[in-house]
C-alpha positions as CSV (number, residue, x, y, z in Angstrom):
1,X,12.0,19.1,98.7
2,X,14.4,18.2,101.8
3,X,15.9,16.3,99.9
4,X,16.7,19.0,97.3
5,X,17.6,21.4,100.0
6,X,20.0,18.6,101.5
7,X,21.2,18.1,98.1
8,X,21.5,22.3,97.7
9,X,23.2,22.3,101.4
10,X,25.7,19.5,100.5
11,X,26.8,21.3,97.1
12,X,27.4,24.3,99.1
13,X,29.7,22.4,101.6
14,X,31.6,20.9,98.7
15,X,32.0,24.4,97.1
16,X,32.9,26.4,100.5
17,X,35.0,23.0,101.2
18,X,36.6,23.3,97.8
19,X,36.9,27.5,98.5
20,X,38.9,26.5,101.6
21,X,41.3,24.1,99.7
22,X,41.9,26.2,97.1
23,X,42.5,29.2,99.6
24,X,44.9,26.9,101.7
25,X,46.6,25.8,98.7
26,X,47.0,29.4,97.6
27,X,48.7,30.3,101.6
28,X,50.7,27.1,101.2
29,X,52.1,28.2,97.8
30,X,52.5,31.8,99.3
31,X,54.0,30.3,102.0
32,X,56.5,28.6,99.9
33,X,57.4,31.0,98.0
34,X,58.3,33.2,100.7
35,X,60.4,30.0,102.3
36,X,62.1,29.8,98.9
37,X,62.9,33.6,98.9
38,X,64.0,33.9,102.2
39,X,66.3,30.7,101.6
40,X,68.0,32.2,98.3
41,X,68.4,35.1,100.9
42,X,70.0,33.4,103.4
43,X,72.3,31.0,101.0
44,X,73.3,34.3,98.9
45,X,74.4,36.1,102.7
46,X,76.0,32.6,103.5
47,X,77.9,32.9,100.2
48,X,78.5,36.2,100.2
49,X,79.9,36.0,104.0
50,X,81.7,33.1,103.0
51,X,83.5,35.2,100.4
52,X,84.2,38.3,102.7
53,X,86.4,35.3,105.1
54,X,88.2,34.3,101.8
55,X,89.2,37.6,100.7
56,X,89.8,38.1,104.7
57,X,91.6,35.6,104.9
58,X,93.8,36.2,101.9
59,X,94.3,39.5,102.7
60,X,95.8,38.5,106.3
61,X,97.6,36.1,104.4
62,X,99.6,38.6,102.6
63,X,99.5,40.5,105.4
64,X,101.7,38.1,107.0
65,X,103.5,37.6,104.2
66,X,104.5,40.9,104.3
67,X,105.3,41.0,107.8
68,X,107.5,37.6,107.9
69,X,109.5,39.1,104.7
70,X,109.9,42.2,107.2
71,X,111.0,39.9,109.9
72,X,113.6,38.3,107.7
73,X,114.8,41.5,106.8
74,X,115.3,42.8,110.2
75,X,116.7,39.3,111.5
76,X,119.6,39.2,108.5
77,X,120.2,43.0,109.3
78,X,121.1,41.8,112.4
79,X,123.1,38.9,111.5
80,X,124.8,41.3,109.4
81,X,125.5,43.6,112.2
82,X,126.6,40.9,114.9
83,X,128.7,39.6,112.4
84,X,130.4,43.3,111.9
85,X,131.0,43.4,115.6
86,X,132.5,40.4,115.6
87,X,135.0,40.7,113.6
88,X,135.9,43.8,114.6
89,X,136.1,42.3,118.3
90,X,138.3,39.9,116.3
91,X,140.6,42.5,114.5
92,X,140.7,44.2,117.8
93,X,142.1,40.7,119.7
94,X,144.5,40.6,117.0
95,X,145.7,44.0,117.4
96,X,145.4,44.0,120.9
97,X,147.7,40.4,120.9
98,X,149.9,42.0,118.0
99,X,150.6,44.8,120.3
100,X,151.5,42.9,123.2
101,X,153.8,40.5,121.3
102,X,155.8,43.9,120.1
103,X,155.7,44.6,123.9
104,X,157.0,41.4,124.7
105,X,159.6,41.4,121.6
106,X,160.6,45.1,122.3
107,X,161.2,43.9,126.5
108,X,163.5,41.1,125.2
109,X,165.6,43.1,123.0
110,X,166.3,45.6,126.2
111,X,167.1,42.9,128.1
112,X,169.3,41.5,125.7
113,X,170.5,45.0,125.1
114,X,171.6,45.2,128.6
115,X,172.3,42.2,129.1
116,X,174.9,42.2,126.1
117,X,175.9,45.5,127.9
118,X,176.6,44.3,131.0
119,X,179.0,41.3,129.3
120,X,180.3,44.0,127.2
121,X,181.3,46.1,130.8
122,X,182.7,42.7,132.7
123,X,184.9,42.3,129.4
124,X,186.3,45.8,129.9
125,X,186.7,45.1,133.7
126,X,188.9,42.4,133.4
């Protein structure tokens, strides 16, 4: 009868033992699941942030696209207006030298004017 009672106890070890095994395999497998799920989660945010920097980043891309063909705008703008001033400082020089050559040229004339009327009153004199 011990022995059968021993035998009893034993069988009910094995089949709580075998209880707790099963029920720990079931929290392991729970707990993997929910390891799995929270990993898709956290690789579909990674992915999904990684994305929003793309687009980001392309979007600042064209954004300074956009701003450079602006710069380049403005910059030949101002070429273009330097340039203007330029030659008009140049035309201006010209003039301005034009004007005192005709200065010049009308100054010489007078004094040759006088000059050939001053010979032309000696010649009378003598």
């Amino acid at each position: 009868r011990i022995q059968v009672e021993t035998e009893e106890a034993k069988v009910k070890f094995l089949k709580l033992h075998q209880e707790d095994m099963a029920a720990l395999r079931q929290e392991a497998a729970e707990k993997e699941s929910a390891y799995q799920d929270q990993l898709a989660e956290v690789k579909a945010n990674a992915e999904s942030d990684l994305e929003a920097l793309r687009q980001e980043a392309s979007q600042t891309e064209l954004a300074l696209e956009r701003e450079m063909a602006k710069v380049k705008e403005t910059a030949k703008s101002k070429i273009a207006d330097i340039e203007n001033e330029a030659s008009r400082m140049i035309q201006e020089a010209f003039a301005s030298a034009d004007a005192a050559v005709a200065s010049e040229v009308e100054k010489h004339r007078e004094t040759s004017r006088k000059l050939d009327e001053a010979i032309e009153a000696a010649k009378e004199k003598e």
